[in-house]
PDB file with SEQRES, HELIX, SHEET and CRYST1 records, atoms N, CA, C and O in Angstrom:
SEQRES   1 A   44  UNK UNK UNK UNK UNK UNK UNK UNK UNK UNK UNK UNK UNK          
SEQRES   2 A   44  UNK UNK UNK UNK UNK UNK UNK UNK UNK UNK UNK UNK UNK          
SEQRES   3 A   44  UNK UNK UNK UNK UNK UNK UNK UNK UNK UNK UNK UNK UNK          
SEQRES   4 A   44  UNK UNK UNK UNK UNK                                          
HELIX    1 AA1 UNK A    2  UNK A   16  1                                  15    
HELIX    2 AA2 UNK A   21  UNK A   36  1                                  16    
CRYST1    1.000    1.000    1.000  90.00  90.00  90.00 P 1           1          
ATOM      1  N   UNK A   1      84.959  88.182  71.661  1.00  0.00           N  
ATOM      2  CA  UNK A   1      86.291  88.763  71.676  1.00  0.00           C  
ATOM      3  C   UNK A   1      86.292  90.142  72.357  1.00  0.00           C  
ATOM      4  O   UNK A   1      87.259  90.646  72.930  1.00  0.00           O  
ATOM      5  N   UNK A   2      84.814  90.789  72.183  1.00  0.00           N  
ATOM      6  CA  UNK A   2      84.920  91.965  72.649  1.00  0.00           C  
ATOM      7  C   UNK A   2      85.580  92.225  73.988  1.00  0.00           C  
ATOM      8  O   UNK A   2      86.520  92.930  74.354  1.00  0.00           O  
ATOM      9  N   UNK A   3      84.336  90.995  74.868  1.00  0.00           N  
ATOM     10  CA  UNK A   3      84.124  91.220  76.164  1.00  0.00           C  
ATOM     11  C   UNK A   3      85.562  90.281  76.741  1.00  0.00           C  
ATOM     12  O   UNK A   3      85.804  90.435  77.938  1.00  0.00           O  
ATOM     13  N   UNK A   4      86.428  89.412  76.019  1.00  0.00           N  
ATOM     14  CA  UNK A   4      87.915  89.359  76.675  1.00  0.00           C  
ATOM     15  C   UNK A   4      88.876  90.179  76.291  1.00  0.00           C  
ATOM     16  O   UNK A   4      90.040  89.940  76.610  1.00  0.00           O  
ATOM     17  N   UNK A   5      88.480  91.466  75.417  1.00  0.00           N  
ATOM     18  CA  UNK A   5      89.505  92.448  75.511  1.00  0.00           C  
ATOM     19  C   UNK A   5      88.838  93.484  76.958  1.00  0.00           C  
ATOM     20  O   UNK A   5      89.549  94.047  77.790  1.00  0.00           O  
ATOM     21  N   UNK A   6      87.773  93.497  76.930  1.00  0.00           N  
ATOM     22  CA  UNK A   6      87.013  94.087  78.362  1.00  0.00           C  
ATOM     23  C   UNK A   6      87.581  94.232  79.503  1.00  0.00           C  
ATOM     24  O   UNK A   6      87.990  95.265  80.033  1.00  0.00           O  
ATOM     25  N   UNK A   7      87.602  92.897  79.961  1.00  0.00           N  
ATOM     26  CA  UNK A   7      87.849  92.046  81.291  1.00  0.00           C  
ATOM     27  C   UNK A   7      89.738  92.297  80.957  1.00  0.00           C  
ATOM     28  O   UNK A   7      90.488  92.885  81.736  1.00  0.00           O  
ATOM     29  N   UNK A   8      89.932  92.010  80.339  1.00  0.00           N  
ATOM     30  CA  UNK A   8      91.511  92.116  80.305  1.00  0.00           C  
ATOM     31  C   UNK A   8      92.048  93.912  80.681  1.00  0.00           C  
ATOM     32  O   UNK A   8      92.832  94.361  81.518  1.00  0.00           O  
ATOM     33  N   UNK A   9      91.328  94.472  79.783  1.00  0.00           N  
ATOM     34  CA  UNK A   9      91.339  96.174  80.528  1.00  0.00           C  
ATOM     35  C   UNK A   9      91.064  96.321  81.709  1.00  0.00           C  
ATOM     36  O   UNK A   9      91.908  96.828  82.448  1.00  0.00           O  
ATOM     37  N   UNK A  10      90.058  96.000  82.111  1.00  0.00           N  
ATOM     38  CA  UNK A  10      89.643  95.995  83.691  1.00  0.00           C  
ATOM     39  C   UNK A  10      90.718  95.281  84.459  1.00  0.00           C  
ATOM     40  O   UNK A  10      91.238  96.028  85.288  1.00  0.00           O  
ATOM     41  N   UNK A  11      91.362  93.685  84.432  1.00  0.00           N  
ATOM     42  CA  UNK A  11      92.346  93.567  85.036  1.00  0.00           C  
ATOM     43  C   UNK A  11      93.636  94.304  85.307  1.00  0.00           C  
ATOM     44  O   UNK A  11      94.321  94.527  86.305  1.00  0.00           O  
ATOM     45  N   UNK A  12      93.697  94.614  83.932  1.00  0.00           N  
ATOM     46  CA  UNK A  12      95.138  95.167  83.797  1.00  0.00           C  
ATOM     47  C   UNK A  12      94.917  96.860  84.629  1.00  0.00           C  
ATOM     48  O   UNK A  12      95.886  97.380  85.183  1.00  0.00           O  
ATOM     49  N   UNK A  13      93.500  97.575  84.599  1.00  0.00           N  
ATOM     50  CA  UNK A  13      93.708  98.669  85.352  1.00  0.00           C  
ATOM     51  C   UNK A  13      93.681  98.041  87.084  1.00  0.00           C  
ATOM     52  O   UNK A  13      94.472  98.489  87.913  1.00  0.00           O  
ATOM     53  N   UNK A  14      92.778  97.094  87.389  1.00  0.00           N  
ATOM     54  CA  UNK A  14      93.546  96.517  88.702  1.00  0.00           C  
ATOM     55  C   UNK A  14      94.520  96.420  89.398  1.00  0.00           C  
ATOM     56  O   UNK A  14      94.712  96.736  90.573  1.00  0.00           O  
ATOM     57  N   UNK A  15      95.392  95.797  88.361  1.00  0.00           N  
ATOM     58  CA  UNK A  15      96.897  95.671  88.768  1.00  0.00           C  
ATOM     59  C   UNK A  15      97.621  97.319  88.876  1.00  0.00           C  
ATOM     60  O   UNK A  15      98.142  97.756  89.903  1.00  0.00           O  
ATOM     61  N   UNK A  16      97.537  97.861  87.942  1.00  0.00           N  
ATOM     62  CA  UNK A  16      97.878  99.017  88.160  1.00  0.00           C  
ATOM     63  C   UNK A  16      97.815 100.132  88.795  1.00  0.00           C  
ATOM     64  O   UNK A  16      98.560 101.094  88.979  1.00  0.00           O  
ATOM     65  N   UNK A  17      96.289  99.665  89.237  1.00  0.00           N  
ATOM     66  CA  UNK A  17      96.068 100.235  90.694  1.00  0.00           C  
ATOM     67  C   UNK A  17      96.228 100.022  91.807  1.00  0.00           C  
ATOM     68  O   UNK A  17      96.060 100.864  92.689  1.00  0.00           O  
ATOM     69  N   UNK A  18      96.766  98.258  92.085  1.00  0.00           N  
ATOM     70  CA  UNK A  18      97.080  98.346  93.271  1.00  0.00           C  
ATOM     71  C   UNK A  18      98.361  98.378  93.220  1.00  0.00           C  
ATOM     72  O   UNK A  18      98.863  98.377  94.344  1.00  0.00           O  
ATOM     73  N   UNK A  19      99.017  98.402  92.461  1.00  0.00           N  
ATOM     74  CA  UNK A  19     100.535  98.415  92.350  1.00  0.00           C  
ATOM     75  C   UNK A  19     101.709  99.650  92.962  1.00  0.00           C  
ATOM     76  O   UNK A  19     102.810  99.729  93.506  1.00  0.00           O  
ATOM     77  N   UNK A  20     100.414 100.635  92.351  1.00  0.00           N  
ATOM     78  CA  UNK A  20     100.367 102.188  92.520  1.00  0.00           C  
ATOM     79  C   UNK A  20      99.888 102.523  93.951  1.00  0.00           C  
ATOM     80  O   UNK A  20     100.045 103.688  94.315  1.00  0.00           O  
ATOM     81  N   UNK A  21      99.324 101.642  94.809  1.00  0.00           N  
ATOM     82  CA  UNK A  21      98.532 101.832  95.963  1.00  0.00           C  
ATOM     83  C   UNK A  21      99.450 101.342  97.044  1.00  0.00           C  
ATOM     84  O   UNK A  21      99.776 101.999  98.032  1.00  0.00           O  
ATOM     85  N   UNK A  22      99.901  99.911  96.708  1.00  0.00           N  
ATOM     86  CA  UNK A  22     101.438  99.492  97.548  1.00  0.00           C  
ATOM     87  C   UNK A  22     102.513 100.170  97.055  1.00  0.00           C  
ATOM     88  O   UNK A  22     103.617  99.680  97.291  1.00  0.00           O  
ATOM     89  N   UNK A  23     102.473 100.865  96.622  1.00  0.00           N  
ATOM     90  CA  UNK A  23     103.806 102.023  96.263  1.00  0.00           C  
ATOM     91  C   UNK A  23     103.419 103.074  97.300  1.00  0.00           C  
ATOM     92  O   UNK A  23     103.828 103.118  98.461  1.00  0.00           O  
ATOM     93  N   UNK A  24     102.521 103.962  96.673  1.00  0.00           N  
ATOM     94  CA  UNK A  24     101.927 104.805  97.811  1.00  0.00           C  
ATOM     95  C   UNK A  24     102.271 104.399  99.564  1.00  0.00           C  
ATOM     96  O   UNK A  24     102.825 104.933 100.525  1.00  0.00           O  
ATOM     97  N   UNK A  25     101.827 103.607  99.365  1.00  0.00           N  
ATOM     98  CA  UNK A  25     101.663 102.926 101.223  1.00  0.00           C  
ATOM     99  C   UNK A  25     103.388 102.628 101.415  1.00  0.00           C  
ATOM    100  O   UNK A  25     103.827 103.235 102.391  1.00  0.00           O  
ATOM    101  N   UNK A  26     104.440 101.805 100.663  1.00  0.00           N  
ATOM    102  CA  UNK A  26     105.828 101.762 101.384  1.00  0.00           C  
ATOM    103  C   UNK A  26     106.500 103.082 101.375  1.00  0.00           C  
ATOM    104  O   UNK A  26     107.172 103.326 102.376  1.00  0.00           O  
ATOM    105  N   UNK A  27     106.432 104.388 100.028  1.00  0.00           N  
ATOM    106  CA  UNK A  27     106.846 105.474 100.292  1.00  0.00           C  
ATOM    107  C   UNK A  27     106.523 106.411 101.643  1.00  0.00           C  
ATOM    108  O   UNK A  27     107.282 107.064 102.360  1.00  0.00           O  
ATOM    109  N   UNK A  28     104.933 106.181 101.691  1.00  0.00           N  
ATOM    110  CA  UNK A  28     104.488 106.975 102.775  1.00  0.00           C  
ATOM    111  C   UNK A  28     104.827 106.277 104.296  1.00  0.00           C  
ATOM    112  O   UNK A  28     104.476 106.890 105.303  1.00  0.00           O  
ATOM    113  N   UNK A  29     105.354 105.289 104.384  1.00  0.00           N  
ATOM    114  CA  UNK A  29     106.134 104.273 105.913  1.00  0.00           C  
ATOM    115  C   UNK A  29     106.911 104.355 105.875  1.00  0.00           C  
ATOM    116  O   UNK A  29     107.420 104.171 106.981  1.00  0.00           O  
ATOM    117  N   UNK A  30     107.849 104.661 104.847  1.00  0.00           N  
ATOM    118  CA  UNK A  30     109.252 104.207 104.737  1.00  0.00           C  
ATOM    119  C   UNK A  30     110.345 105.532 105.562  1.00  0.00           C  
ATOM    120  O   UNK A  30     111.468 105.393 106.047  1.00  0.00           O  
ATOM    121  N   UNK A  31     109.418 106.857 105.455  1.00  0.00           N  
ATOM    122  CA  UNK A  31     110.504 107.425 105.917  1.00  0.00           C  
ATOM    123  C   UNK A  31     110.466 107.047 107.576  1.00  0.00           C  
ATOM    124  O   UNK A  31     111.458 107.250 108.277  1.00  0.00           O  
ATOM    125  N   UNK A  32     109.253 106.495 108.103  1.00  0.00           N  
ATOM    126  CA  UNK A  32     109.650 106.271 109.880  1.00  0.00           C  
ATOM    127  C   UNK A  32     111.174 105.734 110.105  1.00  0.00           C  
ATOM    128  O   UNK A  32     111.989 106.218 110.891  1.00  0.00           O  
ATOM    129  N   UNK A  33     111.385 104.549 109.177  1.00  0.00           N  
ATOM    130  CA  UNK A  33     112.631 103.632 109.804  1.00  0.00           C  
ATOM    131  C   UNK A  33     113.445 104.534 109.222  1.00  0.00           C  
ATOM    132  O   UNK A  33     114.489 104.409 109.862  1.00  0.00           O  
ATOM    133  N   UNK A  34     113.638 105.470 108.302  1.00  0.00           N  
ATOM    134  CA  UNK A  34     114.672 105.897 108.027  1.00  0.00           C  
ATOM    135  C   UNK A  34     115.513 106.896 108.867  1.00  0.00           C  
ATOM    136  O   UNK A  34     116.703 107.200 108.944  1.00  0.00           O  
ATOM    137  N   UNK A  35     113.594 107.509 109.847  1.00  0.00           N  
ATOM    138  CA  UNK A  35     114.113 108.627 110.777  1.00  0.00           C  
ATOM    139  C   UNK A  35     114.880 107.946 112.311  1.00  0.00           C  
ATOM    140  O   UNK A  35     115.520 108.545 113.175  1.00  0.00           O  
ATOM    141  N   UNK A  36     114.438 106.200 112.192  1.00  0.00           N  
ATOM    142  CA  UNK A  36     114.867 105.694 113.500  1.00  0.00           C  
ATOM    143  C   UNK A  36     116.529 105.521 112.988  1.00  0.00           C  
ATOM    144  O   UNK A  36     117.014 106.171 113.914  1.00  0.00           O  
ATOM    145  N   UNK A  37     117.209 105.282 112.520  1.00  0.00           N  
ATOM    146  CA  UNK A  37     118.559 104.592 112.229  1.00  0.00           C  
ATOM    147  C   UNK A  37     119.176 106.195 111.540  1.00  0.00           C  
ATOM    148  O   UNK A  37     120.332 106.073 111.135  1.00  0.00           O  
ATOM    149  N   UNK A  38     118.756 107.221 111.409  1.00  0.00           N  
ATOM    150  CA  UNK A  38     119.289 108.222 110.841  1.00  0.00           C  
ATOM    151  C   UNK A  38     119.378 109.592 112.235  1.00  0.00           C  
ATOM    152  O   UNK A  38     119.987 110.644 112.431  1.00  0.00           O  
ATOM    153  N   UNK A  39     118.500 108.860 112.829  1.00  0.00           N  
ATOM    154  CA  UNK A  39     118.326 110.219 114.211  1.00  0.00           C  
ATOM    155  C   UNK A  39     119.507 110.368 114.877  1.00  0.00           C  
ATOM    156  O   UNK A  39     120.661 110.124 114.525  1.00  0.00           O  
ATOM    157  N   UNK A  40     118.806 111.041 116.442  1.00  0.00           N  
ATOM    158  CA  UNK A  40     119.854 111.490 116.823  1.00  0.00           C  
ATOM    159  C   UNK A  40     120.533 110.286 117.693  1.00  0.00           C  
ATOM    160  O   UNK A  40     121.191 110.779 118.609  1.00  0.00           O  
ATOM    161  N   UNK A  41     120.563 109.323 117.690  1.00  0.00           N  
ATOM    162  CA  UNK A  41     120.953 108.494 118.538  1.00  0.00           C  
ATOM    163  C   UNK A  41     121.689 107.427 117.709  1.00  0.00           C  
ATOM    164  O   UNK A  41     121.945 106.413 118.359  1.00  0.00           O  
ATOM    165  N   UNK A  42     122.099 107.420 116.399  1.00  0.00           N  
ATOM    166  CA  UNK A  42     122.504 106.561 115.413  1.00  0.00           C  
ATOM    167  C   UNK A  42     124.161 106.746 115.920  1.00  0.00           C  
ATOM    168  O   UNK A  42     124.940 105.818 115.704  1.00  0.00           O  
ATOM    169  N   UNK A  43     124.621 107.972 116.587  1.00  0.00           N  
ATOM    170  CA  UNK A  43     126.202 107.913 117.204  1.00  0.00           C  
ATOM    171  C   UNK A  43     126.415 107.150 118.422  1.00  0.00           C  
ATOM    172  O   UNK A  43     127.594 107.117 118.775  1.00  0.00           O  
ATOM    173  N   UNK A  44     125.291 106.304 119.421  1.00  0.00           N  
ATOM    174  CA  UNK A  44     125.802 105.941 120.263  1.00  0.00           C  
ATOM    175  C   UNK A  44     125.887 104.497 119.973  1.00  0.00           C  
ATOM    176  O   UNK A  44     126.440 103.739 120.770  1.00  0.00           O  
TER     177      UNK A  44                                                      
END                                                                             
């Protein structure tokens, strides 16, 4: 029982790390498209 509460900690910090890691990565891309459709050329 020990070692499937173990492995279940270890998964569950997995997930949470990559969850946290594809968060990281769309915040840190996301402002490009925002600067293409928000620039200076969004009036013509």
């Amino acid at each position: 029982m020990k070692v499937l509460k173990a492995i279940l900690a270890i998964l569950t910090s997995l997930a949470v790390a990559a969850t946290l890691l594809l968060l990281f990565c769309q915040a840190k891309n996301a402002p490009h498209y925002i600067r293409i459709y928000g620039g200076e050329g969004g009036a013509e």
